[in-house]
C-alpha positions in Angstrom: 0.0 0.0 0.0 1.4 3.4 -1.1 1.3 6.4 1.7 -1.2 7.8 -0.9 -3.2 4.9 -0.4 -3.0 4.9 3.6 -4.1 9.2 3.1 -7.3 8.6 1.2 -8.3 5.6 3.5 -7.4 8.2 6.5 -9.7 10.9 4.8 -12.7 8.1 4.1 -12.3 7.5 8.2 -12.7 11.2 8.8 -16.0 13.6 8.8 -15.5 15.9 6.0 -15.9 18.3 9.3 -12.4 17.0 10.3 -11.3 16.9 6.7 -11.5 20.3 6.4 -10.4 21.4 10.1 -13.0 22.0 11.9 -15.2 24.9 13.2 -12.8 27.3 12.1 -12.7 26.2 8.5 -16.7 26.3 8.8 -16.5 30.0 10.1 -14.2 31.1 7.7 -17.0 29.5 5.1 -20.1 30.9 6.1 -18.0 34.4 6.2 -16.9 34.5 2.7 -20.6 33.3 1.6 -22.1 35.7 3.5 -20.1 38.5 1.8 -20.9 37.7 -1.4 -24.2 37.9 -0.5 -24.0 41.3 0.9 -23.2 42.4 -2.4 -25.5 40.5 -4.5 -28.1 42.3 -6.0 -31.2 39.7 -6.2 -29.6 37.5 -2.7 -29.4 40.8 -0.4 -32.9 41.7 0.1 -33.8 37.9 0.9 -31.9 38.4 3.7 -32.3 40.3 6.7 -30.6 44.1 7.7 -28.3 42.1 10.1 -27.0 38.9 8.9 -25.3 37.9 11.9 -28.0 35.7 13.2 -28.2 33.9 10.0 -24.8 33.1 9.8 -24.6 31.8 13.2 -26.9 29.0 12.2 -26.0 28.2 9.0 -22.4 27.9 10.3 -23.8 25.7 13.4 -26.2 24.2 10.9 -23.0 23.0 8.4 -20.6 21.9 11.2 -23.5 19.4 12.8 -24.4 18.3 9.1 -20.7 17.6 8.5 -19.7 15.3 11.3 -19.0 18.1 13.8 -21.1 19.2 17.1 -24.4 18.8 17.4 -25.3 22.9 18.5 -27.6 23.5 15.7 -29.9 20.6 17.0 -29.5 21.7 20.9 -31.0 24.9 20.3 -32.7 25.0 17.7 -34.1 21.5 16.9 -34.3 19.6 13.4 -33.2 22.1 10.6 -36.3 21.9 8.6 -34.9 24.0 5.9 -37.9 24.0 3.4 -40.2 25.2 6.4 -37.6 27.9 7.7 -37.2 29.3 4.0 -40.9 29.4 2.7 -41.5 32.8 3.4 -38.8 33.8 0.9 -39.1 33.4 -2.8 -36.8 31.5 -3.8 -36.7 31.5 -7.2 -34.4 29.1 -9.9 -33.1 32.6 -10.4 -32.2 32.7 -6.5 -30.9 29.4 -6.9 -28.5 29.7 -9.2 -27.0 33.1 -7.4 -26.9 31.3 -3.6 -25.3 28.3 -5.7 -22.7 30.5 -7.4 -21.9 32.7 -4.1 -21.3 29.3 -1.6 -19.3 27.3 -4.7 -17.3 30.2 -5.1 -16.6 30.8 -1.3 -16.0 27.0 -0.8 -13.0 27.6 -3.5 -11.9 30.7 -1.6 -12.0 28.7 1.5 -9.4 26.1 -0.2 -11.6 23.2 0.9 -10.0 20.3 -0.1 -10.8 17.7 -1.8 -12.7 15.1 -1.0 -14.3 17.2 1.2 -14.6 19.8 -1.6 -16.6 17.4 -4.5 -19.1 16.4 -1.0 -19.8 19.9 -0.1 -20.5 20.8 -4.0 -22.8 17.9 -4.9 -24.8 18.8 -1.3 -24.8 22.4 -2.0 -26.2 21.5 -5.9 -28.7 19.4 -4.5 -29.8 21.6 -1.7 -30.3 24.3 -3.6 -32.2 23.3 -5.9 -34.3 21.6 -3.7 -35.1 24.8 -1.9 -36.6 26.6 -4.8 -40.1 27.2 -3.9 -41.1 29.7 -6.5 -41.0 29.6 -10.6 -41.7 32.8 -12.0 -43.2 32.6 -16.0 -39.8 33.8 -17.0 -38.1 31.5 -14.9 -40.0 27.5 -16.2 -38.0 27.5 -19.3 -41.5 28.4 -21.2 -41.3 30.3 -24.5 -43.6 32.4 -26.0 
């Protein structure tokens, strides 16, 4: 068995929250999402004036869903994310802009791989399992 053998059956072992380091890594995550967000035009006003709250649980959120502690569940319960989002119109539109802003800040994070491939396929998936709104211009239809 090669060492790069014995390193990938190390990573399989590990949560891709150890994988990637921890809370820290998680933190540093959620940070850069949430800045792209700030700046992004059709994400911003989904979210509230003070994002701080928000980030709090979707870091907590992540770290529990990734093999790390389970906070998120402590205080707040089972996630329930399609409940906890249906007030907001979330669009395919919205999709693909939440997708592009938490793809791009797992690359900026430098998760590696492969941690990085799990968190992308989730994210892909999540998303577009939150949308909960098609607009007419938005279900492909022509005219």
């Amino acid at each position: 068995m090669t060492e790069g053998d014995r390193n990938r059956d190390r990573d399989r072992d590990l949560s891709v929250y150890e994988q990637i380091g921890g809370a820290a890594t998680f933190w540093r995550l959620v940070d850069c999402f949430y800045a792209k967000v700030e700046q992004h035009p059709l994400l911003r006003p989904l979210f509230p004036d003070d994002l701080e709250e928000g980030k709090r649980w979707q870091a907590l959120f992540l770290m529990q869903y990734w093999g790390g502690p389970a906070q998120y569940a402590t205080e707040r319960g089972h996630p329930r994310l399609r409940m906890r989002h249906a007030p907001f119109a979330i669009t395919p539109a919205a999709r693909d802009a939440w997708l592009h802003c938490m793809l791009a800040a797992i690359d900026e994070t430098d998760i590696p791989e492969p941690a990085r491939g799990q968190m992308r396929d989730y994210f892909e998936k999540a998303a577009a399992f939150m949308v909960n709104r098609v607009l007419p211009a938005d279900d492909g239809a022509t005219s």
